[in-house]
PDB file of N, CA, C, O and CB in Angstrom:
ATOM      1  N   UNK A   1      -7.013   6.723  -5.658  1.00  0.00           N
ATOM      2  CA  UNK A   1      -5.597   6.707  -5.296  1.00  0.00           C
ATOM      3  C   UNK A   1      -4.990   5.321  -5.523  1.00  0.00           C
ATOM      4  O   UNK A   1      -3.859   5.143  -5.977  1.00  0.00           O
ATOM      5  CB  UNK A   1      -5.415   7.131  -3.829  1.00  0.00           C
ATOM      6  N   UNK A   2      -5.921   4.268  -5.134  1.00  0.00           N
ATOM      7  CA  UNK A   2      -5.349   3.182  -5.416  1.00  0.00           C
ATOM      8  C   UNK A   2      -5.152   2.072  -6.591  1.00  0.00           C
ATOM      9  O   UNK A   2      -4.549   1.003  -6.690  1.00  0.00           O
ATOM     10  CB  UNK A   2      -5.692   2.807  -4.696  1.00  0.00           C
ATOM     11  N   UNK A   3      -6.041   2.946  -7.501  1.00  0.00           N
ATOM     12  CA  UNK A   3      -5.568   2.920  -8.971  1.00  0.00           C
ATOM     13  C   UNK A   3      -4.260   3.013  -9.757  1.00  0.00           C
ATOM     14  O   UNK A   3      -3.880   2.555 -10.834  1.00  0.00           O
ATOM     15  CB  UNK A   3      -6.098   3.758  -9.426  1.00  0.00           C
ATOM     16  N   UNK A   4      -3.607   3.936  -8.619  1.00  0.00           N
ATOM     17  CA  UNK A   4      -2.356   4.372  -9.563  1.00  0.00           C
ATOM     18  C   UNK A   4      -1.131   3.050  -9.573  1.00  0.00           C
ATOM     19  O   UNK A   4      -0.127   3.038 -10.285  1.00  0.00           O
ATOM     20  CB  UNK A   4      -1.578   6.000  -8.819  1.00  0.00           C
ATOM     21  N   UNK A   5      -1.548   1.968  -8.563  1.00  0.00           N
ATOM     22  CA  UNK A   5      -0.820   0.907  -8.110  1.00  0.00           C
ATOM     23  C   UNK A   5      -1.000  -0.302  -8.716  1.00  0.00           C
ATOM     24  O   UNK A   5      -0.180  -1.213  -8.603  1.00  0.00           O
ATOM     25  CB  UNK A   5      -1.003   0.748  -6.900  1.00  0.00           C
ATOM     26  N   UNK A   6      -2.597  -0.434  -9.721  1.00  0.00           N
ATOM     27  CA  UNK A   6      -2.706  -1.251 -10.737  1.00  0.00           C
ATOM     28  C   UNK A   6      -2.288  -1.625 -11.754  1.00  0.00           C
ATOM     29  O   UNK A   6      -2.759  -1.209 -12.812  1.00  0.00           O
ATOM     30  CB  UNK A   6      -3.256  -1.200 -10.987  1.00  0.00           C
ATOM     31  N   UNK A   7      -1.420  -2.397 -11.712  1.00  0.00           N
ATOM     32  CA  UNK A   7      -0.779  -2.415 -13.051  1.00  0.00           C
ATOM     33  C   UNK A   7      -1.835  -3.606 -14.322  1.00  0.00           C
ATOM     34  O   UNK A   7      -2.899  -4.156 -14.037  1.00  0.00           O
ATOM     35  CB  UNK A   7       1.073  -3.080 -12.668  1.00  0.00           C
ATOM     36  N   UNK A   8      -1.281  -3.674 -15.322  1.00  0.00           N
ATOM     37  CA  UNK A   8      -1.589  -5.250 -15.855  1.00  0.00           C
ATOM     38  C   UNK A   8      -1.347  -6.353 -15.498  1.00  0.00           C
ATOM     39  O   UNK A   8      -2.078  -7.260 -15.896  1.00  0.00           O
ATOM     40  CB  UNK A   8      -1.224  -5.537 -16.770  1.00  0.00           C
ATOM     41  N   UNK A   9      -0.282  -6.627 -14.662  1.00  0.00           N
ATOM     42  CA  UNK A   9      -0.112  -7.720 -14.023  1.00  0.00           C
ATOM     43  C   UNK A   9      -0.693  -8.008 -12.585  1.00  0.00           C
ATOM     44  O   UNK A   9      -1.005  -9.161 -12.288  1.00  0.00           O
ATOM     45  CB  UNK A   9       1.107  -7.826 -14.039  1.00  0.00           C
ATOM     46  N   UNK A  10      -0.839  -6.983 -11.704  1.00  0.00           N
ATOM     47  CA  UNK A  10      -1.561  -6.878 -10.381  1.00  0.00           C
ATOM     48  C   UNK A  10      -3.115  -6.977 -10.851  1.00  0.00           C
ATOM     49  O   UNK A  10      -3.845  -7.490 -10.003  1.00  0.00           O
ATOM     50  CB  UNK A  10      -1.178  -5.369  -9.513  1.00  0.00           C
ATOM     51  N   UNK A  11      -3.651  -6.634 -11.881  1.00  0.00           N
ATOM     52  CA  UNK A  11      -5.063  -6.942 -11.892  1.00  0.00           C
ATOM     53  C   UNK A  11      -5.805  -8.115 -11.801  1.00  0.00           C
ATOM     54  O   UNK A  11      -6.926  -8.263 -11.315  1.00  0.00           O
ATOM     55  CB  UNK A  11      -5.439  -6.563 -12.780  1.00  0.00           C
ATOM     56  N   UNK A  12      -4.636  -9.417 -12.621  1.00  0.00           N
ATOM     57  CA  UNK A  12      -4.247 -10.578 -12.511  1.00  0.00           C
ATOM     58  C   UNK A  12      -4.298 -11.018 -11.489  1.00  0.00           C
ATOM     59  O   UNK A  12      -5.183 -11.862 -11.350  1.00  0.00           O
ATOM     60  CB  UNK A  12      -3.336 -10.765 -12.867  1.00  0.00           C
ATOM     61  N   UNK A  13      -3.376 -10.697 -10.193  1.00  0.00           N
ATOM     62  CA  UNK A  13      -2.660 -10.997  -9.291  1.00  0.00           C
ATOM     63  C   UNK A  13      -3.457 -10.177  -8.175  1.00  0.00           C
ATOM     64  O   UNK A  13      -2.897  -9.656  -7.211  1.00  0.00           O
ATOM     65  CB  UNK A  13      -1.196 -10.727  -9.584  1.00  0.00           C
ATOM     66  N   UNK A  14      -4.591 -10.134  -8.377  1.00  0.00           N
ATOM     67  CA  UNK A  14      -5.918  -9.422  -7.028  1.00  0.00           C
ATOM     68  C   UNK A  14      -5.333  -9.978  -5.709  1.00  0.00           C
ATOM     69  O   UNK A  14      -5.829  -9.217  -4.878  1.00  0.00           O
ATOM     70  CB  UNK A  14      -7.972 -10.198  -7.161  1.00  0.00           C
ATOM     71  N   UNK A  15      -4.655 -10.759  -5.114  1.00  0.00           N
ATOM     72  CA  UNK A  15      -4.578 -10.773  -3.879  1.00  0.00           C
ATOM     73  C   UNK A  15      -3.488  -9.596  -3.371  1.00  0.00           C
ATOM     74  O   UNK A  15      -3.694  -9.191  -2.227  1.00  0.00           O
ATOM     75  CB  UNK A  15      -4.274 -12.178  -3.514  1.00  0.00           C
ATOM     76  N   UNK A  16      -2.510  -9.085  -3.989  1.00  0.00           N
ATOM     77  CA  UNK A  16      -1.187  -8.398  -4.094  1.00  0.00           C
ATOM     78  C   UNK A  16      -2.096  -7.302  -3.950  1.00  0.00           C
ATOM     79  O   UNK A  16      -1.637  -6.399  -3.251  1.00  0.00           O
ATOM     80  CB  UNK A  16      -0.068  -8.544  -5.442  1.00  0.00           C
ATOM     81  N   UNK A  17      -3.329  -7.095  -4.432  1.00  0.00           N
ATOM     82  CA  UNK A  17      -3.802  -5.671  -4.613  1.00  0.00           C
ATOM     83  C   UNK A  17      -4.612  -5.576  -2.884  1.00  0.00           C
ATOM     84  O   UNK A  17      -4.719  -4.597  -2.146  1.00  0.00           O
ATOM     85  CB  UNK A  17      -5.076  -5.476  -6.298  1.00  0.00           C
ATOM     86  N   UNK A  18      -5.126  -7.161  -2.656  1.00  0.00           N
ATOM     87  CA  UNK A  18      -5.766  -6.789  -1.564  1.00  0.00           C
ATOM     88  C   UNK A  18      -5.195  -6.669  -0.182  1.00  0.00           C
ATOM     89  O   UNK A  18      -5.644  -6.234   0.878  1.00  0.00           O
ATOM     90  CB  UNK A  18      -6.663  -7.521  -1.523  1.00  0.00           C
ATOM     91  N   UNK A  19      -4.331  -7.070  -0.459  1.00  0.00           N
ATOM     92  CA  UNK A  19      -3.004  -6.914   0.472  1.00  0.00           C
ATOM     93  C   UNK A  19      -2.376  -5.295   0.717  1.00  0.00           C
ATOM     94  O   UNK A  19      -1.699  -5.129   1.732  1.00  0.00           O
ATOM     95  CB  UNK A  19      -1.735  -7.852  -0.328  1.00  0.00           C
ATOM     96  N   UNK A  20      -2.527  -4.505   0.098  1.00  0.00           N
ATOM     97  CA  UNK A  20      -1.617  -3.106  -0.460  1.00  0.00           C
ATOM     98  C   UNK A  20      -2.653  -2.488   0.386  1.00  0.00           C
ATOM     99  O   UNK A  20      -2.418  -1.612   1.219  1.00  0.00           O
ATOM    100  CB  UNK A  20      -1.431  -2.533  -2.406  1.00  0.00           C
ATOM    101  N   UNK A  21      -4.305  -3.202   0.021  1.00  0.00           N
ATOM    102  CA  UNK A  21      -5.282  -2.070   0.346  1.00  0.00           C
ATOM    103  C   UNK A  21      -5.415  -2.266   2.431  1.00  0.00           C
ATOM    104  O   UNK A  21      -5.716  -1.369   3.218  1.00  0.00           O
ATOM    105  CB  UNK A  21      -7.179  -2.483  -0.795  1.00  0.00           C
ATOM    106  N   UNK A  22      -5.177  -3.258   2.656  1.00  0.00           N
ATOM    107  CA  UNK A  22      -5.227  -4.008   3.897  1.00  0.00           C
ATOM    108  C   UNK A  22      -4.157  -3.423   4.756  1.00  0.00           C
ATOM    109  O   UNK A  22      -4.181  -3.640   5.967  1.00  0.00           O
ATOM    110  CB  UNK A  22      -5.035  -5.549   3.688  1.00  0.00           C
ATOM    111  N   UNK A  23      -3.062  -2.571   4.122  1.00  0.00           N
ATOM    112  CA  UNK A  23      -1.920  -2.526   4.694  1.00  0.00           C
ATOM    113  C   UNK A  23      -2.111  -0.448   4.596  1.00  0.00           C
ATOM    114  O   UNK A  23      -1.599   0.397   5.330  1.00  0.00           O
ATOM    115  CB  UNK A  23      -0.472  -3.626   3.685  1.00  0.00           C
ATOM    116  N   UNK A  24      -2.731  -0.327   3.789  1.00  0.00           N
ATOM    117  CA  UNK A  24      -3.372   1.151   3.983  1.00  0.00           C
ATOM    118  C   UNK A  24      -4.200   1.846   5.150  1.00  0.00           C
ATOM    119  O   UNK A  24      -4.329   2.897   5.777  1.00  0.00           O
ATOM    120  CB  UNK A  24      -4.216   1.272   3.008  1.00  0.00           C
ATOM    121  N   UNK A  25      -4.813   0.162   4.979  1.00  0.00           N
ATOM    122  CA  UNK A  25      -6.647   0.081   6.290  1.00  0.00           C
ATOM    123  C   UNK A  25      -5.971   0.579   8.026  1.00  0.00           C
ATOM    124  O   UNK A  25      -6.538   1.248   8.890  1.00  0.00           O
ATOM    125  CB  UNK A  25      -7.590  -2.605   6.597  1.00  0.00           C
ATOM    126  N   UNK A  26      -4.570  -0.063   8.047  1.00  0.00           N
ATOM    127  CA  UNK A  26      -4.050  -0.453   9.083  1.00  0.00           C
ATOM    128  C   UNK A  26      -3.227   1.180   9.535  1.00  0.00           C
ATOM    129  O   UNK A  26      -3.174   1.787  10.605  1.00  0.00           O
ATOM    130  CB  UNK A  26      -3.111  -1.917   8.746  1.00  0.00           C
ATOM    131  N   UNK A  27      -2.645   1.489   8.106  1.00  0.00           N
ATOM    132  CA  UNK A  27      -2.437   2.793   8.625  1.00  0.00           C
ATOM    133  C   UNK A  27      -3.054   3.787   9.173  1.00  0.00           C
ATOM    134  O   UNK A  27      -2.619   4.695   9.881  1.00  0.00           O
ATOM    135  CB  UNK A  27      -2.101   3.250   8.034  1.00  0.00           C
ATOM    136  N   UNK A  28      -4.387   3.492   8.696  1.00  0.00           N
ATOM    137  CA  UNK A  28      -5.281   4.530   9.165  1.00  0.00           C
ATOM    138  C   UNK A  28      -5.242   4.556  10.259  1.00  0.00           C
ATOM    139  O   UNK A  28      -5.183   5.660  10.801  1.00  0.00           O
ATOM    140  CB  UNK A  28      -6.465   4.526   8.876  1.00  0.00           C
ATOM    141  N   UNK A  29      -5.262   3.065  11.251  1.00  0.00           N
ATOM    142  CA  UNK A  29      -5.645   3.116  12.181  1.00  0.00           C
ATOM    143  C   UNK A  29      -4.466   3.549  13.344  1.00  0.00           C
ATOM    144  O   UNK A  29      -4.564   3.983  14.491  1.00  0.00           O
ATOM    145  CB  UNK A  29      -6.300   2.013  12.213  1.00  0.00           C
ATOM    146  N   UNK A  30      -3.440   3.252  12.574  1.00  0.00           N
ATOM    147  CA  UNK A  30      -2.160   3.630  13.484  1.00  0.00           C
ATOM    148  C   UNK A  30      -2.489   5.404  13.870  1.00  0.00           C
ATOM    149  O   UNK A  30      -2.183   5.892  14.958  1.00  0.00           O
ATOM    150  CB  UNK A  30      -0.400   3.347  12.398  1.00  0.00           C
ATOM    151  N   UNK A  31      -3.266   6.321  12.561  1.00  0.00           N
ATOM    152  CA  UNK A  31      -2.878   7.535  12.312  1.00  0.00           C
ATOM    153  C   UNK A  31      -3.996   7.865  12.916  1.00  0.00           C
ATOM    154  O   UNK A  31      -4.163   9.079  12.796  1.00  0.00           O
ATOM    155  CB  UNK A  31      -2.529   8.020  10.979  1.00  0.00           C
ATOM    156  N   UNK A  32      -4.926   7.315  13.568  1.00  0.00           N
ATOM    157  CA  UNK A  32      -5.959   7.421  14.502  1.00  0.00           C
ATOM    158  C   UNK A  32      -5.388   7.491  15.676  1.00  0.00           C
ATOM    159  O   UNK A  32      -5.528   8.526  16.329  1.00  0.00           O
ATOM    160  CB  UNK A  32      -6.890   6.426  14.476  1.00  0.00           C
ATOM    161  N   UNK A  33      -4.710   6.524  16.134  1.00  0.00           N
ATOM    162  CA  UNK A  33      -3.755   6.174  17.399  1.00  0.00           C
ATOM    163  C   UNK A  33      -3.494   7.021  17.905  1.00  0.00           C
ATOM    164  O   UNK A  33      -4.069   7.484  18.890  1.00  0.00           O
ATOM    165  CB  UNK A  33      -2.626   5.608  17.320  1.00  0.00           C
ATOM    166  N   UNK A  34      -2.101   7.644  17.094  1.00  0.00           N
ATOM    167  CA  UNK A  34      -1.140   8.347  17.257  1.00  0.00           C
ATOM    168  C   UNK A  34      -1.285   9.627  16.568  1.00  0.00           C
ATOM    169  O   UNK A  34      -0.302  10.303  16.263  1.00  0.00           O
ATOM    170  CB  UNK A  34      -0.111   7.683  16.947  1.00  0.00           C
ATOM    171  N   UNK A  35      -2.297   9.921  16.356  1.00  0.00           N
ATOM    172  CA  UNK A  35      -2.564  11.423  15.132  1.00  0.00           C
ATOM    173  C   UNK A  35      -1.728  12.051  14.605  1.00  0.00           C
ATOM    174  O   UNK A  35      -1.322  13.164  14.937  1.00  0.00           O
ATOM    175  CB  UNK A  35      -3.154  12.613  15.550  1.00  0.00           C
ATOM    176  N   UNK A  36      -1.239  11.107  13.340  1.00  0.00           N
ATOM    177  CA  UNK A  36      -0.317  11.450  12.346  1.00  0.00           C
ATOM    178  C   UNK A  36      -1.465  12.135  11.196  1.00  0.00           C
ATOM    179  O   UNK A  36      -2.524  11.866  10.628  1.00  0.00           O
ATOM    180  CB  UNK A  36       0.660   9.993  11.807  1.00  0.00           C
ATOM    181  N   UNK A  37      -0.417  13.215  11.311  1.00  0.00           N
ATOM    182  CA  UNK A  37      -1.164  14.097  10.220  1.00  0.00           C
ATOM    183  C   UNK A  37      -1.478  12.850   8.761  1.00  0.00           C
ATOM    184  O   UNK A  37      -1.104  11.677   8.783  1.00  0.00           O
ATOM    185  CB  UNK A  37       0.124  15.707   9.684  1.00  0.00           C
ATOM    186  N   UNK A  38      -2.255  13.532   7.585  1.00  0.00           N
ATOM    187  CA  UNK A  38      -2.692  12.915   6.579  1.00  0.00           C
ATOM    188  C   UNK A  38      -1.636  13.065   5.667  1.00  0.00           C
ATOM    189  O   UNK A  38      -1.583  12.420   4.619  1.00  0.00           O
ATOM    190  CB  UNK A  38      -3.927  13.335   6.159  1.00  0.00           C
ATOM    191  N   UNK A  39      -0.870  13.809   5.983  1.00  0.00           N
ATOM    192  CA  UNK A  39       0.481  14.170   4.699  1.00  0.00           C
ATOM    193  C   UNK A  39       1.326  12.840   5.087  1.00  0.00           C
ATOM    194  O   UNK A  39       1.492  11.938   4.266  1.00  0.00           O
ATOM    195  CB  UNK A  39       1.705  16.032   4.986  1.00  0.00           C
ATOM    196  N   UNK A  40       1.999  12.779   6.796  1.00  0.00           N
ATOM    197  CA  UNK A  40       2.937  11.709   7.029  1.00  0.00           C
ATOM    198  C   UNK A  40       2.011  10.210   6.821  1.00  0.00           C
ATOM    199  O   UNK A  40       2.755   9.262   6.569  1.00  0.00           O
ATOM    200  CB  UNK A  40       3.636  11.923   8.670  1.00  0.00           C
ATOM    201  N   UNK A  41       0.845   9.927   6.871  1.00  0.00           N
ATOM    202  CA  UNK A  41       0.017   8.939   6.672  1.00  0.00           C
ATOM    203  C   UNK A  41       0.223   8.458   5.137  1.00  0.00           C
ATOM    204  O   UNK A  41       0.600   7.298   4.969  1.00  0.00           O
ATOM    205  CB  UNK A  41      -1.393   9.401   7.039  1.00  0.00           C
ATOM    206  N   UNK A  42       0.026   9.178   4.152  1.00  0.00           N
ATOM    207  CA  UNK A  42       0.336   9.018   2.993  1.00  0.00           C
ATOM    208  C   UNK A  42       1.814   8.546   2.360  1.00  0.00           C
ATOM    209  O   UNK A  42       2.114   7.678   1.540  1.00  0.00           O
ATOM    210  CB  UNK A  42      -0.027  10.067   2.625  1.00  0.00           C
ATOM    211  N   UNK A  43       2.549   9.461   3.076  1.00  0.00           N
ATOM    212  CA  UNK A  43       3.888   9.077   2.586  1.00  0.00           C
ATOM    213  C   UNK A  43       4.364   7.915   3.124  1.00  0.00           C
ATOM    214  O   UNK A  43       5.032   7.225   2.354  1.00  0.00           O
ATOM    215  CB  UNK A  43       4.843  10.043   2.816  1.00  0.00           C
ATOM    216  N   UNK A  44       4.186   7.467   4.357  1.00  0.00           N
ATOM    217  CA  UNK A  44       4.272   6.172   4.850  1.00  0.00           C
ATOM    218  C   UNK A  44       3.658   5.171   4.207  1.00  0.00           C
ATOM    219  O   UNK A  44       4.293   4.164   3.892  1.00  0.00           O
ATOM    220  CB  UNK A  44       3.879   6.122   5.991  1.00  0.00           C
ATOM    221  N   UNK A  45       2.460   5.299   3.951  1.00  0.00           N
ATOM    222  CA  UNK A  45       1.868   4.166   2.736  1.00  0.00           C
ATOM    223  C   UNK A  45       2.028   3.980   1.785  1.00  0.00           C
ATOM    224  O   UNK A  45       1.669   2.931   1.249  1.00  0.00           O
ATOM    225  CB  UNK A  45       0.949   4.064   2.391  1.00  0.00           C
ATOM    226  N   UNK A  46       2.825   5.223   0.999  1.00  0.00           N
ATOM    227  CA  UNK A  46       3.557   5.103  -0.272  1.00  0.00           C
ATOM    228  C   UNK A  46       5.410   4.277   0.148  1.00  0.00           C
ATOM    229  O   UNK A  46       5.707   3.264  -0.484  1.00  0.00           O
ATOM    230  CB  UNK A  46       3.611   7.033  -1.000  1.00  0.00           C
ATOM    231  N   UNK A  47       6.023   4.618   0.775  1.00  0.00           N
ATOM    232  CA  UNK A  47       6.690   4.287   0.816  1.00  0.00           C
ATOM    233  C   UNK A  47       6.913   2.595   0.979  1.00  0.00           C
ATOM    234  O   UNK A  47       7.702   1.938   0.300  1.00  0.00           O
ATOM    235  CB  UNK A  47       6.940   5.073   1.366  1.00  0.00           C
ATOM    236  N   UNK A  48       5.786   1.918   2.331  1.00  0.00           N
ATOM    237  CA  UNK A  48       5.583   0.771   1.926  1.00  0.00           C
ATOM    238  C   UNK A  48       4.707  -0.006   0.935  1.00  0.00           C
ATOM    239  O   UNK A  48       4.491  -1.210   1.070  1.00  0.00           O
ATOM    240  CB  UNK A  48       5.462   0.449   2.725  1.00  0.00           C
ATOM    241  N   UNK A  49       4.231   0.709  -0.030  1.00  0.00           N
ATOM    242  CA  UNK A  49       3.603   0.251  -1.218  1.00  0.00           C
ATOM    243  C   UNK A  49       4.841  -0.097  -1.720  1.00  0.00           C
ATOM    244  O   UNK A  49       5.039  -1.295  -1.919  1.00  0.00           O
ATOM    245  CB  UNK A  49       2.684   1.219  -2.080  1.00  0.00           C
ATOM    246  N   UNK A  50       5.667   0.652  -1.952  1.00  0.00           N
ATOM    247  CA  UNK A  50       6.947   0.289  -2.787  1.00  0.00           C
ATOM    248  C   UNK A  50       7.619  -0.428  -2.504  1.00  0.00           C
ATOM    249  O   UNK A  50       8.165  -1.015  -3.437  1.00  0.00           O
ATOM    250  CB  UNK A  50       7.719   1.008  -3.023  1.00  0.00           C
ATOM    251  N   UNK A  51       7.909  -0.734  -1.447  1.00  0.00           N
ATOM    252  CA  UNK A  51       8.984  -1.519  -0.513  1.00  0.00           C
ATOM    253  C   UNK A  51       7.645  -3.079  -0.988  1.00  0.00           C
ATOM    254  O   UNK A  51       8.095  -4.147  -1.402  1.00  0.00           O
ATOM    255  CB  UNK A  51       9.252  -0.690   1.865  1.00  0.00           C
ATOM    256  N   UNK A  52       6.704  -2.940  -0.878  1.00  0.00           N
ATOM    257  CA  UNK A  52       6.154  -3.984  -1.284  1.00  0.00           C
ATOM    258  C   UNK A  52       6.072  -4.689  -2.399  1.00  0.00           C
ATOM    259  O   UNK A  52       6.216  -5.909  -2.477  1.00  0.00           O
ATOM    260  CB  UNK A  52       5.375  -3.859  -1.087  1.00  0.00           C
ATOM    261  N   UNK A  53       5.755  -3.663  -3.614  1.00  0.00           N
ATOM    262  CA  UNK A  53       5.773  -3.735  -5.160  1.00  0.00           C
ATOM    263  C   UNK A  53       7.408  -4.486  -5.368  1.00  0.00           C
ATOM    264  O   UNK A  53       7.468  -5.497  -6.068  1.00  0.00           O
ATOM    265  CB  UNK A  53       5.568  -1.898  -5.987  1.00  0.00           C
ATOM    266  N   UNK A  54       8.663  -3.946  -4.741  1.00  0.00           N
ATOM    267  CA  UNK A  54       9.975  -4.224  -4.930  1.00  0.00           C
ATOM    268  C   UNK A  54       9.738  -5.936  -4.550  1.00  0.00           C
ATOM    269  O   UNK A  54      10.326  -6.748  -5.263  1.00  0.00           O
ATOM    270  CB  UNK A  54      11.098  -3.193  -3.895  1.00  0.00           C
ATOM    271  N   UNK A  55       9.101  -6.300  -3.721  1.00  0.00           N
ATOM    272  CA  UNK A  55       9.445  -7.966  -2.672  1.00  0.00           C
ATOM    273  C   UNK A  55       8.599  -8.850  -3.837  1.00  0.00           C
ATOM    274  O   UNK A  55       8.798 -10.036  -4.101  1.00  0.00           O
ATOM    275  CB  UNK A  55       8.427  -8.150  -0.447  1.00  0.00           C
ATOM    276  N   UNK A  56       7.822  -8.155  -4.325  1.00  0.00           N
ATOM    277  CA  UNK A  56       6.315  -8.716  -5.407  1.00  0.00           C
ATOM    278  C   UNK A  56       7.507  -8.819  -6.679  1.00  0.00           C
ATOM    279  O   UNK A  56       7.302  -9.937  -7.153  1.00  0.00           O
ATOM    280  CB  UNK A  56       4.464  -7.110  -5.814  1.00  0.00           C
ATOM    281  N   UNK A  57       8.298  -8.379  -7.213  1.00  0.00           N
ATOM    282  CA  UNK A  57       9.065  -8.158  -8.272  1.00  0.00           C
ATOM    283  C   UNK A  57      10.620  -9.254  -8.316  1.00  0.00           C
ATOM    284  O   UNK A  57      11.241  -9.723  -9.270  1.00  0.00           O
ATOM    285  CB  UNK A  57       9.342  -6.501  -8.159  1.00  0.00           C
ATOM    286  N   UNK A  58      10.743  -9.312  -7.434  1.00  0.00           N
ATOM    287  CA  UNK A  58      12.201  -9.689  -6.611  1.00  0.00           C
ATOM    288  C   UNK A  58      11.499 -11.247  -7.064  1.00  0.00           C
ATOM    289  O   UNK A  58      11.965 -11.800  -8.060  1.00  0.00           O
ATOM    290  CB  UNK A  58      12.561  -9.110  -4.421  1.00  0.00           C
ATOM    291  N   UNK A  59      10.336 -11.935  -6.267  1.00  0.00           N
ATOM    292  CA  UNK A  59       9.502 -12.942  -6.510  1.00  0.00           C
ATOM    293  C   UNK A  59       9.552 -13.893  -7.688  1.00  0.00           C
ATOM    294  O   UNK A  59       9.615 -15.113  -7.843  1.00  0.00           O
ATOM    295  CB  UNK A  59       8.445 -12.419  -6.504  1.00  0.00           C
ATOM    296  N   UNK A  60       9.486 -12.604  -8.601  1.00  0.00           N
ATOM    297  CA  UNK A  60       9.176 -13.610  -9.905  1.00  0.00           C
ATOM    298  C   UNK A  60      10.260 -13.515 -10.946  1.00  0.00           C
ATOM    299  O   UNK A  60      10.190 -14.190 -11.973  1.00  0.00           O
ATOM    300  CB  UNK A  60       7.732 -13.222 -10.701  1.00  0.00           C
TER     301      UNK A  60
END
């Protein structure tokens, strides 16, 4: 899954990637917490993947 977020330039830029994956780790644990189904877990991590990828872009 977290392939699809690799680009050519993020492969480069491995901390951006380890960051994305760190910020996934965390959801889990929220969705442990609070037992958010795996559908709203996902879409929440997609949504701030992007919101992230956008701040990573804005950057340079």
């Amino acid at each position: 899954m977290l392939s699809i977020f690799q680009t050519k330039k993020e492969s480069k830029n491995s901390v951006s990637f380890k960051v994305r994956i760190s910020v996934i780790q965390e959801f889990k644990k929220l969705a442990k917490l609070k037992g958010f189904s795996q559908a709203t877990l996902i879409e929440n991590a997609m949504i701030m993947l992007i919101e992230e990828m956008k701040k990573m872009e804005d950057k340079k």
